[in-house]
C-alpha positions in Angstrom: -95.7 -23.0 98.8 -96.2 -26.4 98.1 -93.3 -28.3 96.4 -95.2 -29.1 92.8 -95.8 -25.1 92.4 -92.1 -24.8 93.1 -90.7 -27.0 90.5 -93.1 -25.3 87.8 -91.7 -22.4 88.7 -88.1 -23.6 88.4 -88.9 -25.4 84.8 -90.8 -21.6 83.3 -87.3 -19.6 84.6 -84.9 -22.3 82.6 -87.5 -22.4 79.7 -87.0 -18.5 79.8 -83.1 -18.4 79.9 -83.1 -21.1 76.8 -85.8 -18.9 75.1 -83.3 -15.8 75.2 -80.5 -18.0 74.7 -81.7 -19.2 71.1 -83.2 -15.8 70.0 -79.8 -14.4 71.0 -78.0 -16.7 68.9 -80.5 -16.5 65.7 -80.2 -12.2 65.8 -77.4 -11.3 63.4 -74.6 -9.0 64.7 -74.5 -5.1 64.1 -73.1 -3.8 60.8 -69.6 -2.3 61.3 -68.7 0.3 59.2 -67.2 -0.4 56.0 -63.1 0.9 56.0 -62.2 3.9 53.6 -60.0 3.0 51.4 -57.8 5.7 48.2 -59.3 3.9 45.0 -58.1 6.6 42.6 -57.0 10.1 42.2 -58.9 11.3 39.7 -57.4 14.8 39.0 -54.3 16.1 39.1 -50.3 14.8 39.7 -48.9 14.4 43.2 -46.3 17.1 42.8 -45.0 20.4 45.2 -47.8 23.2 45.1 -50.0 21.2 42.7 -54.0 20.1 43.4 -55.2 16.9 43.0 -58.7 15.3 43.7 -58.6 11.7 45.5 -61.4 9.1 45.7 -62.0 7.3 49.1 -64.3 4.6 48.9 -66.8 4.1 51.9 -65.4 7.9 52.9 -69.5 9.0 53.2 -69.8 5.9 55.8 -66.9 6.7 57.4 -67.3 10.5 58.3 -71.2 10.1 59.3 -69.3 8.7 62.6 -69.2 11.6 64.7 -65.6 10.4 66.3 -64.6 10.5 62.6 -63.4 14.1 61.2 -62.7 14.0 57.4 -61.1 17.8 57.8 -58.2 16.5 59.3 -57.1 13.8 56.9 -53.4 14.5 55.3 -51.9 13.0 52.3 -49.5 10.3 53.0 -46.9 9.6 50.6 -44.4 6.4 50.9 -46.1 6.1 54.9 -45.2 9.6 55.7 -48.0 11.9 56.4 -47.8 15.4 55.0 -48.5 17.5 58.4 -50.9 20.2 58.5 -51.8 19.7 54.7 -55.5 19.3 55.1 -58.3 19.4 52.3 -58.9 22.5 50.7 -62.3 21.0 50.0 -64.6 18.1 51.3 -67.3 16.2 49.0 -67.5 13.2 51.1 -71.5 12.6 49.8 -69.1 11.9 46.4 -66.3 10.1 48.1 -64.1 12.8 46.8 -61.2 15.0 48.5 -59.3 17.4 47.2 -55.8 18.9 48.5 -53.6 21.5 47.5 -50.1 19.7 48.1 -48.0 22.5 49.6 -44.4 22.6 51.3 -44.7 24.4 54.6 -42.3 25.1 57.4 -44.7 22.3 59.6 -44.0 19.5 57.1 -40.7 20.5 55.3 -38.7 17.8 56.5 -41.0 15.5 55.0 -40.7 17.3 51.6 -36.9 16.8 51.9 -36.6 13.7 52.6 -39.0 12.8 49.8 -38.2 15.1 47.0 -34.1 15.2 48.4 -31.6 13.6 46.0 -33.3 12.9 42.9 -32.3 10.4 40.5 -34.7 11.9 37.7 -37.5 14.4 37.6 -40.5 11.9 38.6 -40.4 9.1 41.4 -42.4 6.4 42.1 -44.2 6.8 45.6 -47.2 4.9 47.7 -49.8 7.0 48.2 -52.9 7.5 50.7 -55.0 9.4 53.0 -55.3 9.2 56.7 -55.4 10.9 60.2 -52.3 12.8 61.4 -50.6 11.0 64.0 -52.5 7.3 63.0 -52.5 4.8 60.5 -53.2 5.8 56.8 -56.0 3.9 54.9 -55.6 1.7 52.5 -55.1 2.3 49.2 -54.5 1.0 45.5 -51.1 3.1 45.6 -49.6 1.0 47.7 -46.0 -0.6 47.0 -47.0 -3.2 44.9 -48.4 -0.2 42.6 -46.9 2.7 42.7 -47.8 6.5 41.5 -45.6 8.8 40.4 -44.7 11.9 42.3 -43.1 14.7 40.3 -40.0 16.1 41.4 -39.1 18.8 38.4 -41.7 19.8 36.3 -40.5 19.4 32.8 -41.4 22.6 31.2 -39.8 24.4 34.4 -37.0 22.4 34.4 -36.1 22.8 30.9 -36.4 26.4 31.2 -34.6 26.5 34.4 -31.6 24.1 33.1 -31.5 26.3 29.9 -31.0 29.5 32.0 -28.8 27.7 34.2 -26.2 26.5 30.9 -27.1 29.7 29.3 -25.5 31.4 32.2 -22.6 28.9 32.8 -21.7 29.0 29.2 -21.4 33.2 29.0 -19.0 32.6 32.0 -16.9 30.5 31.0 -16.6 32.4 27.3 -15.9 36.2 29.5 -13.7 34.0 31.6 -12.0 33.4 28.6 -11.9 36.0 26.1 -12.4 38.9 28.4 -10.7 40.3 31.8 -13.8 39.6 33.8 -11.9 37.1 35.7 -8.7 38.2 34.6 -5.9 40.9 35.8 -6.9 44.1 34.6 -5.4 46.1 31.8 -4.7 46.1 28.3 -4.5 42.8 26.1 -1.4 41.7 25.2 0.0 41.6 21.5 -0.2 38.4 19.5 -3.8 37.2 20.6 -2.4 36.4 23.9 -4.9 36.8 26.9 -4.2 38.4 30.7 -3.4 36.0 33.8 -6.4 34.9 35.7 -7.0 37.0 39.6 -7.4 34.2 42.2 -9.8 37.1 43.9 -12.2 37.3 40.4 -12.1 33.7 40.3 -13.6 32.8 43.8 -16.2 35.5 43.6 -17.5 34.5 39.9 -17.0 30.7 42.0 -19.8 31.7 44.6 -21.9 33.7 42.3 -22.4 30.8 39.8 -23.1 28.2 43.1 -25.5 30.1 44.7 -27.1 31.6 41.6 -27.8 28.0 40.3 -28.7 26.8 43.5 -31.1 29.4 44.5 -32.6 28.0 40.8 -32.5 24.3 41.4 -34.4 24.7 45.2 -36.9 27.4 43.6 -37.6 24.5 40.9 -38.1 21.3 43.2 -39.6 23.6 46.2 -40.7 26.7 45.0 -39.4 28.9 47.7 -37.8 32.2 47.5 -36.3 32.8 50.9 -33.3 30.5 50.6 -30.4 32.7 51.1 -29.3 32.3 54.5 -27.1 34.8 56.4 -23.8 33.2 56.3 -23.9 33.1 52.5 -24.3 36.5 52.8 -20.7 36.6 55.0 -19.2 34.4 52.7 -20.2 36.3 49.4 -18.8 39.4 51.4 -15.6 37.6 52.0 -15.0 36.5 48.6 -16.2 40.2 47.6 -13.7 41.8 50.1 -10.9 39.4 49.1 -11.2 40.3 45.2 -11.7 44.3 46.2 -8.6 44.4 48.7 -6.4 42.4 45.9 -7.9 45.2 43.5 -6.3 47.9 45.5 -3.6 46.7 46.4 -2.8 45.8 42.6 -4.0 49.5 41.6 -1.8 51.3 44.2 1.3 48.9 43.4 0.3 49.9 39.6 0.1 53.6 40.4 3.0 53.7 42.2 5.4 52.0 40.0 4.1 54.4 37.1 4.8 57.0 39.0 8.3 56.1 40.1 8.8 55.1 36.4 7.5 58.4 35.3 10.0 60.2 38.0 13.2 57.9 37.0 12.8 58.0 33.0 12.3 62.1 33.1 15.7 61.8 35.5 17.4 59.7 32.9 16.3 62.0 30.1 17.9 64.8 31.9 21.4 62.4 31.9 21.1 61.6 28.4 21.5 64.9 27.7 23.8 66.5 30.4 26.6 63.6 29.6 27.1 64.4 26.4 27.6 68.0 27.2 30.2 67.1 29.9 32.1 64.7 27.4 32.4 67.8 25.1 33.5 70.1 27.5 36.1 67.3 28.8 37.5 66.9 25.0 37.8 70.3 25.0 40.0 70.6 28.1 41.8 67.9 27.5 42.6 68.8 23.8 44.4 71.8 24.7 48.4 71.7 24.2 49.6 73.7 27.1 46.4 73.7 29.8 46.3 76.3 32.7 46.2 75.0 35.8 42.8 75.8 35.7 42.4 73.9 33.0 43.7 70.6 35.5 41.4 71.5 38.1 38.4 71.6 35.5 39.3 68.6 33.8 39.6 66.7 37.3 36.0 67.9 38.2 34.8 67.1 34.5 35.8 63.3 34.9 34.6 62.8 38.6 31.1 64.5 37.3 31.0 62.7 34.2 31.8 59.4 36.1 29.0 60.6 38.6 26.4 60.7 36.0 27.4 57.9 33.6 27.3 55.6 37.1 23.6 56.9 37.8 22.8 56.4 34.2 23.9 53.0 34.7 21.7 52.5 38.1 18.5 54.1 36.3 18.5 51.8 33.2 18.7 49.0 36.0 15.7 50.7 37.9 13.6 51.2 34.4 13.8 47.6 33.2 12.7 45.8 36.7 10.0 49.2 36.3 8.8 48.0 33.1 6.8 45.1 32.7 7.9 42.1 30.8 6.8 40.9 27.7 5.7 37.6 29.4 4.2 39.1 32.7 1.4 40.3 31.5 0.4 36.9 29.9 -1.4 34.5 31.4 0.8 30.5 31.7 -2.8 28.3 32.6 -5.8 28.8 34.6 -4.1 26.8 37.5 -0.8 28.2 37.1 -2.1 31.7 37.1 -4.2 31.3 40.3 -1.5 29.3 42.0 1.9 31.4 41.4 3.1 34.8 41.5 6.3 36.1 40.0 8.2 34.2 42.8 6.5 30.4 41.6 3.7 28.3 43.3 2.5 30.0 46.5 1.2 28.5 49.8 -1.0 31.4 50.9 -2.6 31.0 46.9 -3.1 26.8 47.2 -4.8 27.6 50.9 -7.6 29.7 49.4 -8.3 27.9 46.8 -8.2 24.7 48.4 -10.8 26.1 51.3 -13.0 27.4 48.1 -12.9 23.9 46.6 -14.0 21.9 49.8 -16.9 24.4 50.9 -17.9 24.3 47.6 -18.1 20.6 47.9 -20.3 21.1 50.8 -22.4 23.3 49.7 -23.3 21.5 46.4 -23.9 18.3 48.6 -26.2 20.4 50.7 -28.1 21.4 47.9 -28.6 18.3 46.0 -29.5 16.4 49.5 -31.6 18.5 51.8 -32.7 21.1 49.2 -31.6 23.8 51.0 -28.5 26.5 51.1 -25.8 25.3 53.8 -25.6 27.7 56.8 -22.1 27.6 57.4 -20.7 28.3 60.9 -19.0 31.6 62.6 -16.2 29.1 63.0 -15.9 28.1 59.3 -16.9 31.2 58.1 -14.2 32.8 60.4 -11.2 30.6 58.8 -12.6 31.6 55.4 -11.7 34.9 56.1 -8.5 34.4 58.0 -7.3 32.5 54.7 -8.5 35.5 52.4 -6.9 37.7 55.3 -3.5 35.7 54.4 -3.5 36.3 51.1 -4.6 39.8 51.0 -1.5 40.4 53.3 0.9 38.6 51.3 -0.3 40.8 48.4 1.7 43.7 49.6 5.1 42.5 49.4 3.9 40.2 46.2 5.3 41.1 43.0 3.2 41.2 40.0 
């Protein structure tokens, strides 16, 4: 080839390479697709177990990708995504979603930690959609501009709160003006009221915090199943303790009737057998020349009358610490009646209640903080009861 043909040849392949070069260049890039993005939710309040209709901009451009699955976008509140809480239904042609906000077992936690330790019944929250797993979109809700996510409903809440006080409020007046926390038996004269039973206490205690409780987490979560088994041992234990102080109580009552009963029919019988012997004494001893039988009766008169006014004496002892005082039946104070028997302040009586106090504590801290009933260990359940257990056996030689 000759050497003119070869540099034609050369200056059409670099003419060519220029050519593409430019058209290259002049050709504008592909369209990306635009990003979604929450613009509004249009129905609805963010709220436990509540439905709500969000707009996605660009969400029709952004599920005709094939990669892209609009069935799997969750909620995402304050940058936590709401597991497994997928749309109930999909009208992305309308840029619309709509969710059923639920609390499951798969995204509980997140409920907690959202909805745990309110300061009021609504909270301010960021709010979008996105892929589990991946970033959310973004959204007007952001933290510059916050939505409010309710916490209480207020029509529930002031029902709840009013059945809650309603509750607390008949307590408290039983507690006071009835024995339904109080020793059993009759009132006292004078408008006076019975001593307060540590046992009655504790239990009405645990029924009032859990009762409330299971209220307040059935409000903010609206589950049911929130009783967990070791409330169940410690509502048995505070049961047991109150029913094992009952008996004992009622067999030291029946027994001390009975003994009563037994010693004042004895001392009836001495009231009127001494008399008798005085008279036949005065008669022995009023005669002017007695027999020497007469000596030997007389002798035998004295030692039995002696006898009998000596056991008089001892009965009258044993029917006065038989028979309640006018003040033991009375209550001194709420503290002082839980706290002391008839022998002052007791150990075995500050140990319960001071266990009741601080697991109370607990379980009110558990409540307000993680929305859930505590689950209280064998171990702490298991010096619960040996505390109730010390106290049940110091019962038996207590005196009332």
């Amino acid at each position: 080839m000759k050497p003119t043909t070869l540099a034609a040849a050369a200056v059409l392949v670099l003419l060519g390479f220029l050519i593409q070069d430019a058209a290259s260049q002049s050709s504008p890039p592909p369209a990306s697709t635009p990003q979604p993005k929450v613009t509004a939710i249009l129905e609805g309040n963010l709220e436990a177990d509540a439905l709500v209709k969000v707009e996605v901009e660009h969400l029709a451009e952004w599920a005709s990708n094939p990669a892209n699955n609009p069935a799997k976008l969750v909620p995402y509140l304050n940058g936590l995504a709401i597991t497994g809480n997928y749309p109930q239904e999909i009208h992305a042609s309308k840029n619309h979603l709509h969710y059923h906000l639920q609390i499951t077992p798969q995204n509980k936690k997140v409920w907690v930690d959202l909805l745990g330790a309110p300061e009021g019944i609504r909270k301010p929250v960021a709010f979008s959609v996105g892929l589990e797993n991946q970033s959310q979109f973004d959204s007007v809700y952001d933290d510059h501009n916050r939505v409010e996510l309710t916490i209480v409903s207020p029509w529930y809440g002031v029902v709840a709160v009013g059945i809650i006080l309603l509750t607390l409020f008949s307590l408290i007046w039983l507690g006071r003006n009835t024995n339904i926390i109080r020793e059993p038996g009759p009132r006292p004269a004078g408008g006076k009221q019975r001593p307060y039973n540590l046992g009655r206490t504790q239990m009405a205690f645990w029924f009032f915090l859990i009762y409330s409780s299971y209220v307040a987490i059935w409000l903010v979560t609206d589950a049911l199943d929130t009783i967990t088994p070791s409330l169940l041992g410690l509502m048995g234990i505070s049961a047991g303790t109150a029913l094992g102080e009952a008996l004992i109580d009622s067999t030291k009552d029946s027994t001390a009737a009975t003994k009563l009963q037994d010693v004042t029919a004895e001392k009836q019988t001495l009231d009127q057998s001494i008399p008798q012997l005085q008279s036949q004494l005065d008669n022995v001893q009023g005669k002017a020349t007695p027999s020497p039988e007469d000596v030997v009766n007389r002798a035998a008169l004295s030692q039995q009358l002696q006898d009998q006014s000596t056991r008089l004496a001892q009965l009258n002892q044993q029917i006065q610490a038989l028979t309640p005082s006018a003040s033991s039946g009375v209550s001194a104070g709420f503290f002082r009646d839980l706290l002391s028997d008839s022998s002052g302040y007791s150990f075995h009586r500050f140990q319960i209640f001071a266990w009741t106090l601080v697991l109370g504590v607990i379980f009110v801290s558990s409540v307000y903080n993680g929305l859930t009933m505590p689950e209280f260990s064998a171990t702490l359940l298991g010096l619960m009861g040996i505390s109730s257990g010390t106290y049940i056996g110091f019962k038996f030689p207590e005196h009332k």
